[in-house]
N, C-alpha and C positions, 0 to 999 in steps of 0.2 A: 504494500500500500504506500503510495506517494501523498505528499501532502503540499501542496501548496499557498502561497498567500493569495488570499479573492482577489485583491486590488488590485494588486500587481502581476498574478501568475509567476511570481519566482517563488524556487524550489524553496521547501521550509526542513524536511526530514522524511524517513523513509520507516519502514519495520514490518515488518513478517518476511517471511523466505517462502522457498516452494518446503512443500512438507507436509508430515501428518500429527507431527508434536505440537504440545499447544503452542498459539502463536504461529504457527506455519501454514499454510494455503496449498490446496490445489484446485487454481481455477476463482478465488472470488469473486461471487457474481452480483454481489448489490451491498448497501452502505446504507445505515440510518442514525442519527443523530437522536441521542433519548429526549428527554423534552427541556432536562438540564443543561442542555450541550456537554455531560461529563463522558457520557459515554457513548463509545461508535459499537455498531452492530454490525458482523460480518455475515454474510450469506457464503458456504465455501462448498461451495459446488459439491465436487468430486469426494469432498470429506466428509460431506451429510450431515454437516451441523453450522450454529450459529456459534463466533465467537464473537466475546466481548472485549474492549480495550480501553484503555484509558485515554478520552477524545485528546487532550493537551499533550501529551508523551509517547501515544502509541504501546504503554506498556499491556500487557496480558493479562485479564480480570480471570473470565472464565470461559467456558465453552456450555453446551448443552444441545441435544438431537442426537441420533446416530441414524444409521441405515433404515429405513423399515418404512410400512405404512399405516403402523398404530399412533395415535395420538401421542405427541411430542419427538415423530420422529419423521424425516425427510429422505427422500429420494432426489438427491441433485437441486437444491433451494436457490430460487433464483430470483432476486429480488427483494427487498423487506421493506416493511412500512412498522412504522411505530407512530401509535396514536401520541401526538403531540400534548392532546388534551387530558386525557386520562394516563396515558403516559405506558400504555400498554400497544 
């Protein structure tokens, strides 16, 4: 994940790699901002889950989802939305 300045598009910092350890990516497919702006949500495709990070640093919160099609779990997640308002 890159991170840049709105204003200006110059580069600000970088963090995750390819990977299946937390923190690492295969594939990211979408990005949501919690309603705090503390925390980014990661969609990771090929990993079948959501990670969490800490929006100002990039560091690694937590993860949660795996493989499947039961409730809380994902098949290739692509995209996310987090209700701004309620905060879910």
């Amino acid at each position: 994940i890159q991170v840049f300045k709105a204003s200006t598009g110059g580069f600000r910092r970088r963090f995750g790699s390819r990977g299946q350890a937390d923190g690492q990516f295969q594939s990211p497919s979408g990005l949501s901002l919690d309603r705090k702006k503390d925390s980014l949500f990661v969609a990771d495709f090929d990993n079948d889950r959501i990670q969490v990070f800490r929006a100002s640093t990039g560091k690694f919160l937590r993860k949660f989802g795996c493989r499947g099609t039961d409730d809380g779990q994902f098949i290739h997640p692509f995209g996310l939305f987090l209700n701004r308002i309620t905060g879910e």
